[in-house]
Structures are given as structure tokens and as C-alpha cells.
VOPAGU-2260 file (C-alpha; in pm, 1 decimal, decimal comma):
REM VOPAGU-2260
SITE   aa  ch    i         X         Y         Z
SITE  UNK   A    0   10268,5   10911,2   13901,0
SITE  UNK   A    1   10540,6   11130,3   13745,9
SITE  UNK   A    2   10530,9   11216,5   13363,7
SITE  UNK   A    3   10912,9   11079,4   13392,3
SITE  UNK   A    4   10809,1   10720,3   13513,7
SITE  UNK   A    5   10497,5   10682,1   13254,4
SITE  UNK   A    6   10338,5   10678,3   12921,1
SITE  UNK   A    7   10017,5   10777,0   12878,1
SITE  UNK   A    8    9844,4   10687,7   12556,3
SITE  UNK   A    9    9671,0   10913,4   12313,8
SITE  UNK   A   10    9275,4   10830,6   12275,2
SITE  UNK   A   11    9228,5   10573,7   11997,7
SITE  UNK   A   12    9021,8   10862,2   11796,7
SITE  UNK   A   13    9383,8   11110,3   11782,0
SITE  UNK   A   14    9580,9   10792,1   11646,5
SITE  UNK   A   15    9726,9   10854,6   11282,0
SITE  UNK   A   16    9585,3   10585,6   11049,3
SITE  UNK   A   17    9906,3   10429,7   11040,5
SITE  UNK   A   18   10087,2   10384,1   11344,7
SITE  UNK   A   19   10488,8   10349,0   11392,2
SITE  UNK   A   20   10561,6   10144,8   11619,4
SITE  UNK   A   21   10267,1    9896,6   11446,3
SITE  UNK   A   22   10461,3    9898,1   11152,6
SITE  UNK   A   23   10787,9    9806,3   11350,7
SITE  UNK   A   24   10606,1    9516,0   11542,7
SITE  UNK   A   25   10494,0    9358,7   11201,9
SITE  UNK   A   26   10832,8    9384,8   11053,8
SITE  UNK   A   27   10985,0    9202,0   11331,6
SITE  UNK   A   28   10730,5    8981,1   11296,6
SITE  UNK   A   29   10758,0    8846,8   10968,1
SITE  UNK   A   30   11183,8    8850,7   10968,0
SITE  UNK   A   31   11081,6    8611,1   11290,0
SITE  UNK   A   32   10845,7    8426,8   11106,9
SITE  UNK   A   33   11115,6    8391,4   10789,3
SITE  UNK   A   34   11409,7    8259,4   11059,2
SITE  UNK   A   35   11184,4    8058,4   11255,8
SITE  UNK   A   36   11082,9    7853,1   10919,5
SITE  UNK   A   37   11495,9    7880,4   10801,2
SITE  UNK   A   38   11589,1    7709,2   11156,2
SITE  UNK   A   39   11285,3    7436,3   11170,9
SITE  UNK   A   40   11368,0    7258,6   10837,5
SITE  UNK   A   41   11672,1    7148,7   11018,7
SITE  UNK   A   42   11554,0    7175,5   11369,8
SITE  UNK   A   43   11368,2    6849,8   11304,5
SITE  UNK   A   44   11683,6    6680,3   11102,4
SITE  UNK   A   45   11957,8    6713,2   11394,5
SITE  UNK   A   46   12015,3    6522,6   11630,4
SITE  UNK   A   47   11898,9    6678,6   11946,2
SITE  UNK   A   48   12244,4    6607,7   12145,0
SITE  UNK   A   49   12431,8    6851,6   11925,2
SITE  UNK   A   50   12544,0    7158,4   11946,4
SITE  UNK   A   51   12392,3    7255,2   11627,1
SITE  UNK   A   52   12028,2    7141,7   11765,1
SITE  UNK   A   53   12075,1    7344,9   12099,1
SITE  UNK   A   54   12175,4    7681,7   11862,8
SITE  UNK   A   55   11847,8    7593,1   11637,5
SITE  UNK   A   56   11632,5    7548,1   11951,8
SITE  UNK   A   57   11804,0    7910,0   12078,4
SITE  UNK   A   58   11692,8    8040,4   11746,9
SITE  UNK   A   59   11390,8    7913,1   11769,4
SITE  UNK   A   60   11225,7    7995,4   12069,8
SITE  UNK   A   61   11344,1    8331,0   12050,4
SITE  UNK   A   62   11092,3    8409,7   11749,7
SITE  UNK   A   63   10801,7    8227,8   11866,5
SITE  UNK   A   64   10660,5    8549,8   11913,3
SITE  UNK   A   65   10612,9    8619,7   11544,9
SITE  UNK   A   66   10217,7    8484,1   11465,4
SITE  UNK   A   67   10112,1    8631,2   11822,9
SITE  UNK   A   68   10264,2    8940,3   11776,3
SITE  UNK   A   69   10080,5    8944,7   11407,5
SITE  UNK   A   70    9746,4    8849,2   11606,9
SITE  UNK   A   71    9797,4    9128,2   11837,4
SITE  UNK   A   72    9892,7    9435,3   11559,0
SITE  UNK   A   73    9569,1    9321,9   11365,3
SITE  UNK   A   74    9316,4    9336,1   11746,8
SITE  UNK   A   75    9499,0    9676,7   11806,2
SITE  UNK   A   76    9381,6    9767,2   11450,9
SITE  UNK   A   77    9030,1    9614,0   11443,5
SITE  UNK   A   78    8933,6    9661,0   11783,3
SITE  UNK   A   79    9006,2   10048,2   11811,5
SITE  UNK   A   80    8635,5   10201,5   11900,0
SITE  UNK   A   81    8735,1   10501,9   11677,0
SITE  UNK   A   82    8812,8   10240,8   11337,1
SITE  UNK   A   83    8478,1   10232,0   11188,7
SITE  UNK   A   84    8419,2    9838,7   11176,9
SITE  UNK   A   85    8075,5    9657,6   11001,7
SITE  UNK   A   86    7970,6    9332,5   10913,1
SITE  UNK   A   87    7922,2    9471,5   10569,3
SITE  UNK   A   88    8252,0    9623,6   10572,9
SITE  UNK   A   89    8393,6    9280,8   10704,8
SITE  UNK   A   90    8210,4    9086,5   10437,7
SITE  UNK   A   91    8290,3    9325,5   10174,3
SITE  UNK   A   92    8645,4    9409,9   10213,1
SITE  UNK   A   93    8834,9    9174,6   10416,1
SITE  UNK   A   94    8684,0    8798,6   10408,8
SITE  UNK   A   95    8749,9    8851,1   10058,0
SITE  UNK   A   96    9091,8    8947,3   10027,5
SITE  UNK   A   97    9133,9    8667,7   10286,3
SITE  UNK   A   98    8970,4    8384,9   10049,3
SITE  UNK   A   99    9106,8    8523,0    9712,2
SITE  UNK   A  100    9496,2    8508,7    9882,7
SITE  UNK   A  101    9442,8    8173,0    9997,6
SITE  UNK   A  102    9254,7    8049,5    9669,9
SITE  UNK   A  103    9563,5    8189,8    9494,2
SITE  UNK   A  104    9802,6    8093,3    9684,7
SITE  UNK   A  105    9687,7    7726,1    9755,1
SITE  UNK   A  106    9665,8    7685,6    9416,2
SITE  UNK   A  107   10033,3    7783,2    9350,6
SITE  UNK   A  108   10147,7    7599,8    9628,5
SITE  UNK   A  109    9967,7    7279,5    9556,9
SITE  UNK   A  110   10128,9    7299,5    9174,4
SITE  UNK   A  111   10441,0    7334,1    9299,2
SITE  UNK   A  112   10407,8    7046,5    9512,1
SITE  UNK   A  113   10203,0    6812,2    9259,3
SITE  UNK   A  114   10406,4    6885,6    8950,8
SITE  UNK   A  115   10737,5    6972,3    9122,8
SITE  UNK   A  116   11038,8    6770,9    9200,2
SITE  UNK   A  117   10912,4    6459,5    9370,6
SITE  UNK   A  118   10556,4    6529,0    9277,2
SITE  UNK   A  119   10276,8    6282,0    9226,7
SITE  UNK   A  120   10175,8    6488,9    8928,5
SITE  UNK   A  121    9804,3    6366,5    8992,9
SITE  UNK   A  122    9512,8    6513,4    9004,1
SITE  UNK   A  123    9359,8    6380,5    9330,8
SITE  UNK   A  124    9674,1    6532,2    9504,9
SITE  UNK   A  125    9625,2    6872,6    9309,4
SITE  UNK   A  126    9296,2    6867,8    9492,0
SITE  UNK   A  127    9405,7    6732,3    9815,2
SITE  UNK   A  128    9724,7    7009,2    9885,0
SITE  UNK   A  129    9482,9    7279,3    9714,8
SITE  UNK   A  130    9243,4    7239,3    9971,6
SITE  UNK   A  131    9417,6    7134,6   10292,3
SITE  UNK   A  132    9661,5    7447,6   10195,1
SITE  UNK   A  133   10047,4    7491,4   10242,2
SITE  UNK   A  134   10179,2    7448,8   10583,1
SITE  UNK   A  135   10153,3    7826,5   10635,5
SITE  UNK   A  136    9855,0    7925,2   10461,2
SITE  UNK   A  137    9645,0    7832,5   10864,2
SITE  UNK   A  138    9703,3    8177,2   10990,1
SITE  UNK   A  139    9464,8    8273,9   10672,7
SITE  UNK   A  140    9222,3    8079,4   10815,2
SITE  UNK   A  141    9252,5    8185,4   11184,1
SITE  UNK   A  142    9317,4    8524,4   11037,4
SITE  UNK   A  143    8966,4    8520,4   10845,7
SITE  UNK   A  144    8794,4    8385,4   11193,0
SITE  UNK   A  145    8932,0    8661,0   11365,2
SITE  UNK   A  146    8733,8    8920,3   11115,5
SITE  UNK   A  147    8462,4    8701,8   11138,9
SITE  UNK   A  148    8416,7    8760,1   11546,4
SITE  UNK   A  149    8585,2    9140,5   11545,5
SITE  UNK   A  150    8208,5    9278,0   11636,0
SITE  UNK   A  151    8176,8    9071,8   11915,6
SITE  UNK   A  152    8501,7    9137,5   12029,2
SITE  UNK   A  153    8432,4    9458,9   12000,0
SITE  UNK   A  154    8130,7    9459,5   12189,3
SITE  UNK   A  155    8353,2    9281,1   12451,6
SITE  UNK   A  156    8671,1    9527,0   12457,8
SITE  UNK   A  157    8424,7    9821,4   12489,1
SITE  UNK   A  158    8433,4    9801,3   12814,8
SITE  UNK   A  159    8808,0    9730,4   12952,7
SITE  UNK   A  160    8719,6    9544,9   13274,0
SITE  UNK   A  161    8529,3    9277,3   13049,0
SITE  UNK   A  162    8801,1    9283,3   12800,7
SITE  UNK   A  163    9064,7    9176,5   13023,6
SITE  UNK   A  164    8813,3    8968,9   13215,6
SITE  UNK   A  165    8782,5    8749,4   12902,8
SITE  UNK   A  166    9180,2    8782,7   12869,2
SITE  UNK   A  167    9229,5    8587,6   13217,9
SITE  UNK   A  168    8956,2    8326,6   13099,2
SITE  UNK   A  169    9142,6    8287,3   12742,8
SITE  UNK   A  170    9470,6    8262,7   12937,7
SITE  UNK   A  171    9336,8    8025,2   13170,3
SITE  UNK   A  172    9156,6    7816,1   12948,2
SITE  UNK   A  173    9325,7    7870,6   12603,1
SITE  UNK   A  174    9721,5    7836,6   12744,6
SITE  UNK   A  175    9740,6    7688,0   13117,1
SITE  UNK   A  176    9479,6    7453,3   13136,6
SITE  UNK   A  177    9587,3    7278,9   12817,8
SITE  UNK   A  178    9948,8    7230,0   12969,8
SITE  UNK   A  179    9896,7    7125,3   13278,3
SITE  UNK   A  180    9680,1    6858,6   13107,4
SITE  UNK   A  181   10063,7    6719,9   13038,3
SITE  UNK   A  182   10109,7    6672,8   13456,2
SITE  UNK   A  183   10161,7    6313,3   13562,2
SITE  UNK   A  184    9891,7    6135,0   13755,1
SITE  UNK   A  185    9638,3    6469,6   13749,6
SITE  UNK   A  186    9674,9    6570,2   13347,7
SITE  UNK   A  187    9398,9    6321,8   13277,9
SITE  UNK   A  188    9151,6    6489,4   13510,9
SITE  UNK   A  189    9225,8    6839,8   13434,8
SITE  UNK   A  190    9164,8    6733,2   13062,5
SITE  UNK   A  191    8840,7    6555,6   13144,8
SITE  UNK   A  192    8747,1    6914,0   13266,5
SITE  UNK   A  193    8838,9    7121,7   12995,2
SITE  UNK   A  194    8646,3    6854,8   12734,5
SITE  UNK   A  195    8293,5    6860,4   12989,3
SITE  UNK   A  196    8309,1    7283,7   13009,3
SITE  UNK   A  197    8347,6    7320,7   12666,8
SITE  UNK   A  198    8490,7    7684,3   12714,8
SITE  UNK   A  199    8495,4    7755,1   12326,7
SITE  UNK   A  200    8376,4    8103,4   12367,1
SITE  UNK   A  201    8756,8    8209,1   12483,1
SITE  UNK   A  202    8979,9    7933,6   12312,6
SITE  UNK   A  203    9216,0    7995,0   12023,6
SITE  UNK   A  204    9420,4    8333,5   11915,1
SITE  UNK   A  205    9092,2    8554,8   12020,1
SITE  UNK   A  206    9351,3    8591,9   12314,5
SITE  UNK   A  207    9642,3    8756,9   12132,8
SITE  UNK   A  208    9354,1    8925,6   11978,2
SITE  UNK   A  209    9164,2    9147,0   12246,1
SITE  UNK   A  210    9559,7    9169,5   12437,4
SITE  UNK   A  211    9686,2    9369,2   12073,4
SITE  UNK   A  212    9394,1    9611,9   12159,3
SITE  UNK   A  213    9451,5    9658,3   12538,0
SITE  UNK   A  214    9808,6    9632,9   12526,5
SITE  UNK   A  215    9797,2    9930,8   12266,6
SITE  UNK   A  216    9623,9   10151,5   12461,2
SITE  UNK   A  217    9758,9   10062,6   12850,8
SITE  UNK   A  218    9894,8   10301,7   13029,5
SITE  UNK   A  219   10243,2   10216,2   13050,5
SITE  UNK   A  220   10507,2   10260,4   13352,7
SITE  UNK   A  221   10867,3   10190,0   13379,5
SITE  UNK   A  222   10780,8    9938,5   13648,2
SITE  UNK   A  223   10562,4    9785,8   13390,7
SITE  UNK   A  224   10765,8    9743,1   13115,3
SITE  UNK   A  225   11038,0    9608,5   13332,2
SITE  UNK   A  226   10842,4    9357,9   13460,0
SITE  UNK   A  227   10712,8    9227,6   13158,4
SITE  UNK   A  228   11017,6    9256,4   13017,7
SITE  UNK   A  229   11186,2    9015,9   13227,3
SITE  UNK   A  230   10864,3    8774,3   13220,4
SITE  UNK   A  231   10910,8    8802,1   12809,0
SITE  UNK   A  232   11283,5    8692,9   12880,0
SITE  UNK   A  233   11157,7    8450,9   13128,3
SITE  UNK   A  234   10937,8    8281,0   12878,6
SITE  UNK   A  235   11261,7    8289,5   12588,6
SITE  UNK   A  236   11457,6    8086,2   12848,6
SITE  UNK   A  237   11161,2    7873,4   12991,9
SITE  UNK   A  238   11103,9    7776,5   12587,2
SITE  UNK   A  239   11394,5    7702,6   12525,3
SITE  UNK   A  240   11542,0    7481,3   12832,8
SITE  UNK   A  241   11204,0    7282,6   12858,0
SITE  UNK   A  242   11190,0    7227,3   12479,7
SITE  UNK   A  243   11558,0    7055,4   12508,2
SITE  UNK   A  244   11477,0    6895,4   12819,6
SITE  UNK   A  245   11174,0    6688,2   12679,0
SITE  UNK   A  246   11347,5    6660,3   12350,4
SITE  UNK   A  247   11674,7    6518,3   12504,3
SITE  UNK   A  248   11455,2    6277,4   12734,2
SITE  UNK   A  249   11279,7    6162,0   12398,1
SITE  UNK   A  250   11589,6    6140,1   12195,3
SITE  UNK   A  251   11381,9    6299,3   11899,4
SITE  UNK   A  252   11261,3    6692,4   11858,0
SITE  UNK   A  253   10940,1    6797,8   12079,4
SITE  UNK   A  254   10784,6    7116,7   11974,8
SITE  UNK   A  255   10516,0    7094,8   12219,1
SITE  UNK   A  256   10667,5    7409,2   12431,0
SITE  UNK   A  257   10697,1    7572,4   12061,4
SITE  UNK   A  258   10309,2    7614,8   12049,2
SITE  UNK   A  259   10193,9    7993,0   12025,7
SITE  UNK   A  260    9938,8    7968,8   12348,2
SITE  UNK   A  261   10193,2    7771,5   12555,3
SITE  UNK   A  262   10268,9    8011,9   12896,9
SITE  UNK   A  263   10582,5    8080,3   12831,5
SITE  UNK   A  264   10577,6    8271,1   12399,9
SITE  UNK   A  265   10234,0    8431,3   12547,5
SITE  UNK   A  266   10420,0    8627,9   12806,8
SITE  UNK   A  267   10725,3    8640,9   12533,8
SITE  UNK   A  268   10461,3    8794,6   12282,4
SITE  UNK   A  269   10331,4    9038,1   12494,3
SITE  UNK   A  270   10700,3    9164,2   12593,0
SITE  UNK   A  271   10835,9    9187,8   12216,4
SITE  UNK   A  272   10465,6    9439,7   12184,3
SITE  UNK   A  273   10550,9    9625,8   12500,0
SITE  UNK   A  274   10893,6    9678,6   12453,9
SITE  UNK   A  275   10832,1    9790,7   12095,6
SITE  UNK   A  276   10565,3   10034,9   12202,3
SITE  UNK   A  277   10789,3   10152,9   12476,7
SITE  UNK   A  278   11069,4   10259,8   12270,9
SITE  UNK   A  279   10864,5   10400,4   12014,9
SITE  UNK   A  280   10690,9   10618,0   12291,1
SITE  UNK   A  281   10893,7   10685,6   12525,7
SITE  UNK   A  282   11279,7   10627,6   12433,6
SITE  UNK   A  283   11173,0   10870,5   12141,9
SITE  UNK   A  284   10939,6   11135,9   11991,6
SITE  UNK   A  285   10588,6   10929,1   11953,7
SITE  UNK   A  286   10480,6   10850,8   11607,6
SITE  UNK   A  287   10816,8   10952,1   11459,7
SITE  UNK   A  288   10843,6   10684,0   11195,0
SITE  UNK   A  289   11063,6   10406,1   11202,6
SITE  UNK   A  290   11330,8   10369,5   10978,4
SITE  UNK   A  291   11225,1   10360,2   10594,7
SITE  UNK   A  292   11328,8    9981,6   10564,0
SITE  UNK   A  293   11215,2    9852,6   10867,7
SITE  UNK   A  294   10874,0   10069,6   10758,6
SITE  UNK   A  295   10881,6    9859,1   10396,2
SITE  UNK   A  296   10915,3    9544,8   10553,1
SITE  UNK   A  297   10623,0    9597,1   10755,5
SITE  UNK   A  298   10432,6    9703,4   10503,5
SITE  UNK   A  299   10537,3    9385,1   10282,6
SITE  UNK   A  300   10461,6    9173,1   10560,9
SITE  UNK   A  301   10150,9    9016,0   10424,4
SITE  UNK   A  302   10301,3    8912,0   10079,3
SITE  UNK   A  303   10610,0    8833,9   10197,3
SITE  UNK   A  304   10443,8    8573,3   10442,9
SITE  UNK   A  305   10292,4    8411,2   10203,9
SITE  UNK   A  306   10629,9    8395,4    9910,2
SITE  UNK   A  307   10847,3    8311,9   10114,6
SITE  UNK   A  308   10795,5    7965,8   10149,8
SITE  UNK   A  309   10890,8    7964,8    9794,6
SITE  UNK   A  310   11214,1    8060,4    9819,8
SITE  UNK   A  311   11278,6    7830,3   10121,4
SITE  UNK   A  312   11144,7    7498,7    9883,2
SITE  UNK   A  313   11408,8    7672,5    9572,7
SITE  UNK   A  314   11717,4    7642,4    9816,4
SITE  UNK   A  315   11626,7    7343,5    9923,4
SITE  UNK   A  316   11611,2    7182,7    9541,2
SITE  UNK   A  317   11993,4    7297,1    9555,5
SITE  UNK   A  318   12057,3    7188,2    9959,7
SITE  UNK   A  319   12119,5    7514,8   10068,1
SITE  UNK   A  320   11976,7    7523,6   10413,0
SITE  UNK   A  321   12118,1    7590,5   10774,6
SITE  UNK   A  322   12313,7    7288,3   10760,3
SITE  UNK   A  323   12541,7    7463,5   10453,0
SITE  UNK   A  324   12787,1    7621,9   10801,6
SITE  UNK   A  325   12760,0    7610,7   11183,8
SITE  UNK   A  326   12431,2    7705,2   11254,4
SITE  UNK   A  327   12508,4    8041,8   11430,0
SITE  UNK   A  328   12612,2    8186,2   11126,5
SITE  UNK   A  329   12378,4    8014,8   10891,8
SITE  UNK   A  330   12044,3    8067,3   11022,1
SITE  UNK   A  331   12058,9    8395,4   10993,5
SITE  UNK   A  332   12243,5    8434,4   10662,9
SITE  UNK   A  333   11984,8    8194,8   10505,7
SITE  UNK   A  334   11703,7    8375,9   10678,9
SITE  UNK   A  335   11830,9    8730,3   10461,9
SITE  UNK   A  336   11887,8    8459,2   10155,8
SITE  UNK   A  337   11481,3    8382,5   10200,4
SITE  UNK   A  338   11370,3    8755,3   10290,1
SITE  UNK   A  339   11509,7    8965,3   10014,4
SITE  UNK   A  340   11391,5    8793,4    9688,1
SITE  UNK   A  341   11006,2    8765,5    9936,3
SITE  UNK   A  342   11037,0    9133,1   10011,1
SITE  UNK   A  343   11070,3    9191,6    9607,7
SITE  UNK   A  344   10841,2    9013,8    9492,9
SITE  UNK   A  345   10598,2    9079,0    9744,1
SITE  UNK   A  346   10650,4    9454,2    9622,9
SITE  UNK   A  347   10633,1    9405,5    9284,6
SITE  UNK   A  348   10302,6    9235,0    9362,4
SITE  UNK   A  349   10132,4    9494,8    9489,6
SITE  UNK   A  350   10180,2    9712,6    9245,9
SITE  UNK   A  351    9957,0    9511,0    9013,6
SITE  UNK   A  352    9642,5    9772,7    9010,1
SITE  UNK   A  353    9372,1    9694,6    9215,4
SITE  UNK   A  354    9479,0    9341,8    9260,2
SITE  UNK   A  355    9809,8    9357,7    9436,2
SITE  UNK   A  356    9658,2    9430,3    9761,9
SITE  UNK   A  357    9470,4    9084,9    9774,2
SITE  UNK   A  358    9747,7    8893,6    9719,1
SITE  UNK   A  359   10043,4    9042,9    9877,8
């Protein structure tokens, strides 16, 4: 193998603390994550035989990579044998910045929602949104889970054979089982399966989790990345045609080929990674920093997450939302509407001292 046709990664232990093309994934990530929620408020409002629906869809299952991409920059973080990781430092540093950001957040999003327009202004429901949490506020909890198992995924990704062992188990059990529980005649049996084995052990995001470590430190060809790159667009087409094809057939919006362990947004997720780490890599000089914006945004990501639902609820107080042109233009327009007031105040929040960095 030629040094022209591969990429051969540095050791974990000679990686700079912060790494480029890292920061790069995450700040892709979280613009996704920002469209994805501009396009679904409407997504679920059109009528699925209209051209506006089929753009939204587009849209749509393009960024489904967003939380597994986020899933996979924390395992190739946490899982690196060189990163010194403890149960005390777990316990001690990042469970809590998990609970005190969803505490805080919760709480702000279950006033808005209890004493804001249309509000019950109750107590009961302060309760009841404080501790069921805003629609976004789950990938704190998966998040959190994730830290909670990182020493036994460590133990698991020490050596690579078991690593991706337990990848083909999560993929198996975790994403294609679970569909083809959808087949006519044979879905019921396949699902009577899956409930007697119980395969817990390798169900959930611990996939994206232990593929964010391997993935980071593959050795990568051009044969390689062109294949998964053209799986990744495979799975962007696949999401999109099957989502309007069971949508159409329903005459109402089905998300079910939205879901983050379908098939089709894993092999999309582990393209966007790829191709990022490629280019950063290879197309130029590794760990040459990306540029300074893309950089902040990835370094906002966490606070801007958890805003920018915010801003999406203020808009929509004043019906500004896709709808307000074609939906072409609009998504993305409102998408840099939402982002840019996030990215600010998710700045100015962590400059609160000592604070900022648990809530944004």
C-alpha cells in the first residue's frame, strides 16, 4: 500500500488535545441538528403530496447524521487509551455537568412552556415538563449513559477485534433486526426473537459510540473512503425515497426511516465522519485547524444545542417558520435566523466563571 493511496493515523498518545477535524465534525453537527429542527416543525404540517413536503423530507434526511455524528466525536474522545478516563473522574467531572445542564435547562424550558403563551400556568405541569424534559434535552440523558459505561467500553475497544466484534452485534441487533421486524408475514417472528434474547448489552447509541473511536483511528484508503462514501450517499437517498414512500402510502408524515439506528443514517453517519477525517488528513496538512468560525461553532456546540430551541419557540410566537417562502430558500435562511442569536448566547454563557462550562 502506497503512501499516495492511504492515511495512516498517528497513535492516540501523539494526538493534540484538541483535534481539527473533531471540531469540524461537531460544527456540522449542530448547524444539522439546528436545520433538521427548522425543517420538522413544518415537516409534520404539510401535506405530504407537495412539493414543499418532498424539499423538507430532502432537507431532512440529509442531516440525520447530526446526534450520531455527536455520539461518535464524544467515543473518539472518551475511548482514546491515551485520555486518562476514571470512575472518579466520570463521577466528578462529567455526570455533573450533565445533571446541572439538564436541571437548568428543564427548568427554563418547562417555565417557558407552563407560564408562556398557551401555558397551563400550573404547578403540576411545572413539574410534569421539568421532569420529562424538553423534546431535546434526551441526548443529555443518553449522553450521561454513555459516561456512565465509557470504562467498559473501554475495556471492550482495547482490543480492536472485540471492538468491532461488538460493532457487528450492535449493528445487527441495535439497527437491522429492529427493521426488519417491519417485514410482512415474518416481522412478528423476528420481533419475538429480539424480545426472548434480550441483547441489551449492545442496544442503543453504544454503537455510534465504540464506531467514533475506531473510525478515528482506522487506517484509511482511497478505496475506503470511496466506498463509504457512496454507502453514506446511498443511505441519504434510501432515507429519503422510503420515508416519502411510506408517508405517501399513509397520506400523513412517517418518520420511522428518520430514526438515528435505522440502516440507512448509520452508514450516512459514518460517511459525514470519514469524509471529514479524510479531508482534514489527507486533502490537507493534518491538524491544520479549520477555519476560525467553523472552529467557534464547534466549540459552542454544546450550548448552542441546548438555546436553540428557544429561538425556534420566539419565531414561532411571530409565525416565522419555513412556511414564511418556498421551502428551498427558507429552511436554510431560518436555520441561520435560529443559529446566530444560539451561537451568542451560548458564548456569552460560557464566559460566566466557572459556571459557563456546565451550562453551555
Amino acid at each position: 500500500m502506497t503512501a499516495s493511496s492511504s492515511i495512516a493515523p498517528r497513535p492516540p498518545a501523539a494526538r493534540p488535545q484538541r483535534i481539527p477535524y473533531l471540531d469540524t465534525l461537531r460544527s456540522l453537527a449542530i448547524i444539522a441538528v439546528v436545520l433538521l429542527h427548522a425543517a420538522a416543525w413544518n415537516w409534520y404540517r404539510t401535506p405530504v403530496d407537495t412539493l414543499d413536503w418532498q424539499v423538507l423530507n430532502v432537507y431532512d434526511s440529509i442531516v440525520r447524521f447530526c446526534v450520531p455524528v455527536f455520539f461518535m466525536v464524544s467515543g473518539a474522545l472518551f475511548l482514546q487509551p491515551a485520555r486518562n478516563i476514571t470512575l472518579a473522574s466520570i463521577f466528578r467531572k462529567y455526570i455533573p455537568r450533565i445533571l446541572v445542564a439538564y436541571v437548568l435547562w428543564s427548568a427554563f424550558y418547562a417555565g417557558l412552556a407552563t407560564f408562556g403563551p398557551g401555558g397551563t400556568g400550573s404547578l403540576r405541569t411545572l413539574v410534569e415538563q421539568f421532569v420529562l424534559g424538553h423534546y431535546h434535552l434526551w441526548f443529555l440523558f443518553v449522553l450521561g449513559g454513555l459516561y456512565l459505561v465509557t470504562p467498559l467500553l473501554r475495556a471492550i475497544t482495547a482490543d480492536r477485534k472485540n471492538a468491532w466484534y461488538f460493532v457487528v452485534l450492535a449493528f445487527i441487533f441495535a439497527s437491522v433486526l429492529p427493521l426488519l421486524t417491519h417485514l410482512p408475514q415474518v416481522g412478528y417472528l423476528i420481533a419475538g426473537v429480539l424480545e426472548t434474547t434480550r441483547m441489551h448489552l449492545v442496544l442503543g447509541y453504544t454503537l455510534f459510540f465504540v464506531l467514533g473511536y475506531l473510525l478515528s483511528t482506522m487506517l484509511l484508503t482511497l478505496k475506503r473512503v470511496a466506498l463509504i462514501s457512496v454507502l453514506g450517499v446511498c443511505g441519504v437517498v434510501a432515507t429519503a425515497a422510503l420515508t416519502a414512500l411510506v408517508s405517501q402510502g399513509a397520506g400523513t408524515p412517517n418518520a420511522f426511516f428518520y430514526d438515528y439506528l435505522t440502516p440507512n443514517v448509520v452508514v450516512a453517519a459514518i460517511a459525514v465522519f470519514i469524509g471529514v477525517r479524510a479531508l482534514s488528513e489527507r486533502g490537507f496538512q493534518a491538524d491544520v485547524p479549520p477555519h476560525p468560525i467553523i472552529a467557534l461553532i464547534g466549540k459552542l456546540s454544546f450550548g448552542i444545542y441546548l438555546v436553540h430551541p428557544f429561538f425556534q419557540w420566539l419565531y414561532q410566537q411571530f409565525d416565522f417558520t419555513a412556511a414564511f417562502a418556498p421551502t428551498i430558500i427558507s429552511v436554510p435562511l431560518l436555520t441561520l435566523a435560529i443559529l446566530v442569536p444560539s451561537a451568542c448566547v451560548a458564548w456569552l454563557l460560557q464566559r460566566i466563571p466557572k459556571f459557563g462550562s456546565y451550562i453551555s
